[in-house]
C-alpha positions in Angstrom: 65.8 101.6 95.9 67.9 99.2 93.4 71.3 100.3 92.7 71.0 101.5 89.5 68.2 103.8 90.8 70.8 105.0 93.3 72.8 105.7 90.1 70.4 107.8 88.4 69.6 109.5 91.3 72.9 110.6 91.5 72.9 111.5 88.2 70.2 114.2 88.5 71.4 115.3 92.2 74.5 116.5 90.1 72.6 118.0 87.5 70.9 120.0 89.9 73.7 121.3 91.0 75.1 122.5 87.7 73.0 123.0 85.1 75.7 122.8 81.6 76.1 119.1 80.2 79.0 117.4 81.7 81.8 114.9 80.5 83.7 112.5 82.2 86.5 110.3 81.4 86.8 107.3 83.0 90.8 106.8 82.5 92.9 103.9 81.0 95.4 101.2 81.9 98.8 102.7 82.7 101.6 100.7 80.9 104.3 99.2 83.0 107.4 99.3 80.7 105.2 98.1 77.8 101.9 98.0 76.3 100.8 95.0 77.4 102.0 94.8 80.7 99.5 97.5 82.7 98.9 98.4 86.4 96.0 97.2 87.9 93.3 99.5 86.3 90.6 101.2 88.6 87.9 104.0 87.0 88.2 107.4 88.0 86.1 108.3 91.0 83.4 111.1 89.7 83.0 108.5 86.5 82.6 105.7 88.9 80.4 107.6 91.4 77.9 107.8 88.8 78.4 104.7 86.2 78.9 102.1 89.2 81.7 100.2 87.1 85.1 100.5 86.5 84.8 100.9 82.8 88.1 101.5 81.4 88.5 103.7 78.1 85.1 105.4 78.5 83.9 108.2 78.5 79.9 109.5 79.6 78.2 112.8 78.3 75.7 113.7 81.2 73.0 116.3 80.5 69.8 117.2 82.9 70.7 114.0 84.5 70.3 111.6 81.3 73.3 109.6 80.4 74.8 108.9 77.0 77.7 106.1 77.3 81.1 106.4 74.9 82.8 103.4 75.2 84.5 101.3 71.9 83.0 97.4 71.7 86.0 94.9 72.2 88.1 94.3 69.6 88.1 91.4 67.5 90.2 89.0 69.1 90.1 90.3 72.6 88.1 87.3 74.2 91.1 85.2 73.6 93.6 87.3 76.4 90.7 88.6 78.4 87.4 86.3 78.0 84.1 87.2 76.8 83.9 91.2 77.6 80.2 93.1 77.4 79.1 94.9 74.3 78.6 98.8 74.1 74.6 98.1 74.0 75.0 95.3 76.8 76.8 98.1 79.1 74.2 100.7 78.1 71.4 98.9 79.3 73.5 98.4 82.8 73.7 101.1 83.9 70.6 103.1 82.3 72.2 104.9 79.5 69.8 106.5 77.0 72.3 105.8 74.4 75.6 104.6 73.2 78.2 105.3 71.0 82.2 104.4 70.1 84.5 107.2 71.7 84.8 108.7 67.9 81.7 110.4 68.4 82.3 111.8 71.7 84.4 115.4 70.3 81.2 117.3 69.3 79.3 116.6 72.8 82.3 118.0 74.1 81.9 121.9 72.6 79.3 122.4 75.2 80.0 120.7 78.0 82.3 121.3 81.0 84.8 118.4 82.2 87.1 117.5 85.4 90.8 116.8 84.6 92.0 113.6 85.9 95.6 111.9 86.4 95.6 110.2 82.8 93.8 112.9 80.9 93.9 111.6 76.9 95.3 113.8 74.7 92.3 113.7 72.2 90.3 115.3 74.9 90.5 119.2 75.0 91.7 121.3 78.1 88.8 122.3 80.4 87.7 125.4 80.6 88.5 127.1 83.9 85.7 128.8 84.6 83.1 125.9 84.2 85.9 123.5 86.1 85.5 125.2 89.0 82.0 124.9 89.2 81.3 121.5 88.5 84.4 120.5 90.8 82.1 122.5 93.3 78.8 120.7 92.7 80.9 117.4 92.6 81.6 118.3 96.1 78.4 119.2 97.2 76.8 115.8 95.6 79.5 113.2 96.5 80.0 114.7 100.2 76.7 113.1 101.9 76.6 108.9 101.2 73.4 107.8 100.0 72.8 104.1 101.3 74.3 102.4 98.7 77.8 104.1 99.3 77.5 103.4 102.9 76.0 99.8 102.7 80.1 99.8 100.6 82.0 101.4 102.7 80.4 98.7 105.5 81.5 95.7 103.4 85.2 97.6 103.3 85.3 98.0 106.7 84.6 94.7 107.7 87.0 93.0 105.6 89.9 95.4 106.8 88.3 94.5 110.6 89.1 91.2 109.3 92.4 91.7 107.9 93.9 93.7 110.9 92.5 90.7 113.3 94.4 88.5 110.8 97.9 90.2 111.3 97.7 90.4 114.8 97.7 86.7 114.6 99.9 86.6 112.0 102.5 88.8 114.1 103.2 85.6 116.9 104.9 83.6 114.2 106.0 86.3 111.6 109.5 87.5 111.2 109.5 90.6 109.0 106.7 93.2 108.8 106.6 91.8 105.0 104.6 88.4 106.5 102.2 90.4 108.9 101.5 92.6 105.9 101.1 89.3 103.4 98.9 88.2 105.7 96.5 91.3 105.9 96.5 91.4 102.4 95.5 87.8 101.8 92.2 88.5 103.6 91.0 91.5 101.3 92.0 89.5 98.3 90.6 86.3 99.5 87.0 88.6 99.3 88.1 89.9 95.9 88.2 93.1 97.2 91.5 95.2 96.6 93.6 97.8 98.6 92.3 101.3 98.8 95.7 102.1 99.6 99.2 101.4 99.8 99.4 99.1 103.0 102.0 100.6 106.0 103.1 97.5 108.4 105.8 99.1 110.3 108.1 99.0 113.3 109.1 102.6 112.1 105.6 104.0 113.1 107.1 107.5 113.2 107.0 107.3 109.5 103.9 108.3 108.9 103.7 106.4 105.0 106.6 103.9 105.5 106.6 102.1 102.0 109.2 99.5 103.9 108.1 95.8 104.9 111.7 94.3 105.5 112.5 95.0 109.2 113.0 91.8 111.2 110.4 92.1 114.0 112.0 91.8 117.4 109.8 91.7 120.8 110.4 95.2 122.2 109.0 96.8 119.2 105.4 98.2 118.4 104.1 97.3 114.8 101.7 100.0 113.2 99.7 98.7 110.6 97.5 100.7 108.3 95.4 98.4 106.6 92.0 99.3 104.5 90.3 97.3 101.9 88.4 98.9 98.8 84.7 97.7 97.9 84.4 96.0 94.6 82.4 99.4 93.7 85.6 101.2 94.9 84.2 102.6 97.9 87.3 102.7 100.8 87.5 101.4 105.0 91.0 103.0 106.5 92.1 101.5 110.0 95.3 102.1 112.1 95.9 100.0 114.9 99.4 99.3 116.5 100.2 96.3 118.7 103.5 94.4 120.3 105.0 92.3 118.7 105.6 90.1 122.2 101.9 90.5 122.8 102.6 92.4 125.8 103.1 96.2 125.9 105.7 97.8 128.2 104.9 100.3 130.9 106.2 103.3 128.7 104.6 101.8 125.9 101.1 101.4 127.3 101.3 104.8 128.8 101.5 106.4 125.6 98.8 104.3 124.1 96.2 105.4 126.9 97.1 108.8 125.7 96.4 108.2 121.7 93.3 106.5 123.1 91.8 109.0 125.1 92.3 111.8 122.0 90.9 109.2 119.5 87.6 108.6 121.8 87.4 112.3 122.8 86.9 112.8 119.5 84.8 110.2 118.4 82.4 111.0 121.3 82.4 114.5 120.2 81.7 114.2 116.3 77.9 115.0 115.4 75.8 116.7 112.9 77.3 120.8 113.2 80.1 120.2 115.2 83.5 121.7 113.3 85.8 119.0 112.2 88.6 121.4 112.9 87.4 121.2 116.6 87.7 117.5 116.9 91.1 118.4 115.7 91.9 120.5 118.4 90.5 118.1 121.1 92.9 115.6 119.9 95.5 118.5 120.5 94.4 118.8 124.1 93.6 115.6 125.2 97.4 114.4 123.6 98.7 117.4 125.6 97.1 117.4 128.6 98.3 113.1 128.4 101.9 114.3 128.1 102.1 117.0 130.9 100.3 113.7 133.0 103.3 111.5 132.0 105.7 114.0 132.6 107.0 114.5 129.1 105.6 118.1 128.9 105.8 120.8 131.8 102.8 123.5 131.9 99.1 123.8 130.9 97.8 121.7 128.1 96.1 124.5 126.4 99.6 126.7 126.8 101.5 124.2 125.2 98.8 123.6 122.3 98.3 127.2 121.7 102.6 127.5 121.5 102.6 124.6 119.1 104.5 122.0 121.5 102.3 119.0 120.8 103.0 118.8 117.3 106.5 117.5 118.5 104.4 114.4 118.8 101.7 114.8 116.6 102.3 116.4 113.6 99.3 115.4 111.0 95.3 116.5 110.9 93.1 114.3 112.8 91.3 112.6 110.0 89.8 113.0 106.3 86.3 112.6 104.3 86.2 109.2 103.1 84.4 107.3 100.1 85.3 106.6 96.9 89.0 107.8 98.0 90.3 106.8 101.3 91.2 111.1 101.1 87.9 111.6 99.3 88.2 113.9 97.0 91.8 115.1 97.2 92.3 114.9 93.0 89.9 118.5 93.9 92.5 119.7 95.6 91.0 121.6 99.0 87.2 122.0 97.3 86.4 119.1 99.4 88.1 118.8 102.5 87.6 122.6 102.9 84.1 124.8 103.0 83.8 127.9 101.1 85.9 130.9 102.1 88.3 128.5 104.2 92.0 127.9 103.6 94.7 125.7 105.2 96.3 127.4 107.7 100.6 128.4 107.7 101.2 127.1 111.0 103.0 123.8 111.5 100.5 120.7 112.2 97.5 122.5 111.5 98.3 123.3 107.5 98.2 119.3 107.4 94.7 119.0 108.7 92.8 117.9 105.7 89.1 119.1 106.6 87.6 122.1 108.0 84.0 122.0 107.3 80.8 121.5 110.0 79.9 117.8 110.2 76.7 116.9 108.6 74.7 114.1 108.5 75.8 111.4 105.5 79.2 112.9 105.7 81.9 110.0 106.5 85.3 110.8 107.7 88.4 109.3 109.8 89.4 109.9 113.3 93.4 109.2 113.7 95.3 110.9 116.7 98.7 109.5 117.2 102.0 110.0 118.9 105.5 110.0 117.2 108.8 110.5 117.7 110.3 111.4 114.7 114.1 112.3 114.9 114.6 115.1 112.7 111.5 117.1 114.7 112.7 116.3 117.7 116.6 116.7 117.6 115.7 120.5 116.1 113.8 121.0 118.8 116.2 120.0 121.6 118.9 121.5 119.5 117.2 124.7 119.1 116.6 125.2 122.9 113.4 126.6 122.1 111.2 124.6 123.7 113.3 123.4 126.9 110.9 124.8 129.6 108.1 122.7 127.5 109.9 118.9 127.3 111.1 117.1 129.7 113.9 115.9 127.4 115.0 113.6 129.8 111.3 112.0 130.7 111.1 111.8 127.0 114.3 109.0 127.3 112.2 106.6 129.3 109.7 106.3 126.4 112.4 105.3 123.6 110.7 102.0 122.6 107.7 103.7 121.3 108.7 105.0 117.9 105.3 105.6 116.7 101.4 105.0 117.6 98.4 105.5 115.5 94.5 104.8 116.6 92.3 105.0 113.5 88.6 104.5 113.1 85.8 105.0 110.0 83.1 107.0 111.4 79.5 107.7 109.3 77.9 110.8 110.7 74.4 110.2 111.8 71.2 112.3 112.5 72.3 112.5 116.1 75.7 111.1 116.7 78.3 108.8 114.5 78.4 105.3 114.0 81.8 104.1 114.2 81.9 101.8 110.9 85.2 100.1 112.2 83.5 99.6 115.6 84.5 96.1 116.1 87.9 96.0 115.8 88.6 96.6 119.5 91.2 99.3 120.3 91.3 98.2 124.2 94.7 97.5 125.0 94.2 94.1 127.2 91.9 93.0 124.2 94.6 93.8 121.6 97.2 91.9 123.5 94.5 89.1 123.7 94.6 89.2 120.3 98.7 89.2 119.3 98.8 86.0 121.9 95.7 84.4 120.5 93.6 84.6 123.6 
């Protein structure tokens, strides 16, 4: 099947899922400070899901799966700043449009037709209408949740140019000074395949941080560096890997310690994730196995599934285990919980688990992230202690002996398969002799 089949057959998936014509904008260059200084620009992901380019300023009218392009030629002139761009007709013909028009036309197709808001929503466009929003947003869902083989044949080239990348800062880390040149580094690999970011990058000492925006620390031997790196296709399709190494290419006692725990929950889960088995249980595995790793070390007192059910472990881990992943490295987040969360389910209110980002069976097609991690993030922490409340729990004085691990994250991409997972990110090794291998150049 040629990629543009993949396309239509996407087209008419959706269309069998909701059966009103549907509109989608593409979205526009943001401005930085003036017109003619713009962000990098990337499409929308339901226009891009179906289109397969990142058309800017476009708009497509879809309706029993056939698919009328909007989209203004270039104007005159235009090849001088930005080179010779594709006519309407030429883009038509690309992606198997049945026609094509300038964006002028597009208002009366719209009287009919239900539309997804999206960040830059144009102010020529009309507010959707609730009703029908919520049931394409649903059938959206239900169509971009399962990854044909083009999607996952992009989500492979991501993740092995962020496999790449991570190998590259580990490298990078023997010589580097600040977490700025380990990140620089990472980054040069996914733009050296023309590939972008599907994120902002983390490359942090301050692991317990769990989206540090910082690169400026000075590295310094004793410390762990968490870097989470993931490139984005050229079709826009996302890899997201966590690994976390010394700096001196050796880790400490303490500090291994704590990464044999993150490592067991991360392949606990792993093993465990297949066709019908509740991503919320994987979740809770994590829990446990990060537990019952704590009470071995001595940092927690009791049974791992007392301490779970009471909430203790989120001391140390207080995030989900993992997302969908696709055309978003949080696929699907713009639909709020439609995505990450199956009919008739809500977050939870309790601490740690209202963070978990999906609770839905796995299913074959279905791609998603497995990330358990430790932390110790002072605010949590110095509550706790301060509180009392959990003093027959932690061993606060254990807990001192770890102090040079400020944070740990083990991430992997995993594809769900007919009768298991295959872990996308799978050669990027997570063993802790190999990473130190790595950090020394071994």
């Amino acid at each position: 099947m040629t990629p543009l089949d993949t396309l239509v057959n996407r087209r008419h998936r959706l269309a069998a899922a909701f059966h009103r014509p549907v509109v989608l904008w593409s979205g526009q260059p943001l401005a930085r400070n003036f017109p003619a200084n713009t962000y990098y620009f990337r499409a929308n992901s339901h226009f891009l899901y179906l289109v397969g380019r990142s058309l800017a300023r476009a708009a497509i009218y879809l309706n029993q799966g056939q698919l009328t392009l909007f989209i203004d030629d270039p104007p005159a002139g235009a090849d001088l700043w930005h080179g010779p761009e594709p006519q309407r007709q030429e883009l038509a013909e690309a992606i198997g449009a049945i026609a094509a028009y300038p964006l002028k036309a597009l208002p009366p197709y719209l009287a009919e037709a239900a539309t997804l808001p999206i960040q830059d929503w144009p102010e020529r466009l009309p507010a959707h209408d609730s009703q029908w929003h919520q049931q394409l947003a649903l059938a959206m869902v239900e169509t971009r949740l399962y990854h044909d083989s083009l999607a996952q044949a992009e989500m492979t080239i991501a993740a092995r140019v962020s496999m790449a990348a991570h190998r590259a800062g580990m490298a990078a880390t023997r010589a580097a000074q600040t977490e700025a040149q380990v990140r620089a580094a990472m980054e040069a690999v996914i733009l050296g395949h023309n590939l972008s970011c599907a994120y902002n990058s983390i490359v942090t000492i301050q692991g317990e941080v769990l989206h540090n925006p910082h690169y400026h620390h000075a590295l310094t031997a004793g410390d762990l560096l968490l870097a989470d790196v993931g490139a984005e296709s050229g079709a826009g399709w996302a890899a997201d890997i966590t690994r976390t190494w010394p700096v001196s290419g050796r880790f400490s006692g303490p500090q291994a310690d704590l990464y044999a725990v993150v490592l067991a929950a991360h392949d606990a889960c792993i093993a465990a994730a297949r066709p019908g088995v509740e991503y919320r249980h994987l979740h809770q595995l994590a829990c446990h196995q990060l537990a019952c790793g704590l009470v071995d070390l001595g940092i927690l007192k009791g049974k791992a599934d007392d301490l779970v059910d009471r909430n203790v472990h989120t001391l140390f881990f207080p995030h989900g285990v993992g997302h969908l992943l696709g055309l978003d490295v949080h696929d699907m987040e713009d639909l709020g919980d439609l995505a990450g969360y199956g009919p008739g389910r809500r977050r939870a209110d309790r601490f740690g688990l209202c963070f978990l980002r999906l609770d839905r069976p796995l299913a074959e097609g279905m791609a998603v992230t497995i990330e358990p991690g430790f932390y110790q993030v002072a605010a949590l922490l110095d509550r706790a202690r301060q509180s009392g409340q959990y003093d027959d729990a932690v061993n606060w004085q254990r807990l001192e002996d770890f102090d040079t691990v400020r944070g740990i994250r083990i991430e992997d991409d995993l594809l769900i398969t007919a009768d298991g997972n295959q872990v996308l990110t799978a050669e990027l090794p997570t063993a802790r002799a190999t990473i130190e291998d790595l950090v020394q150049g071994h």
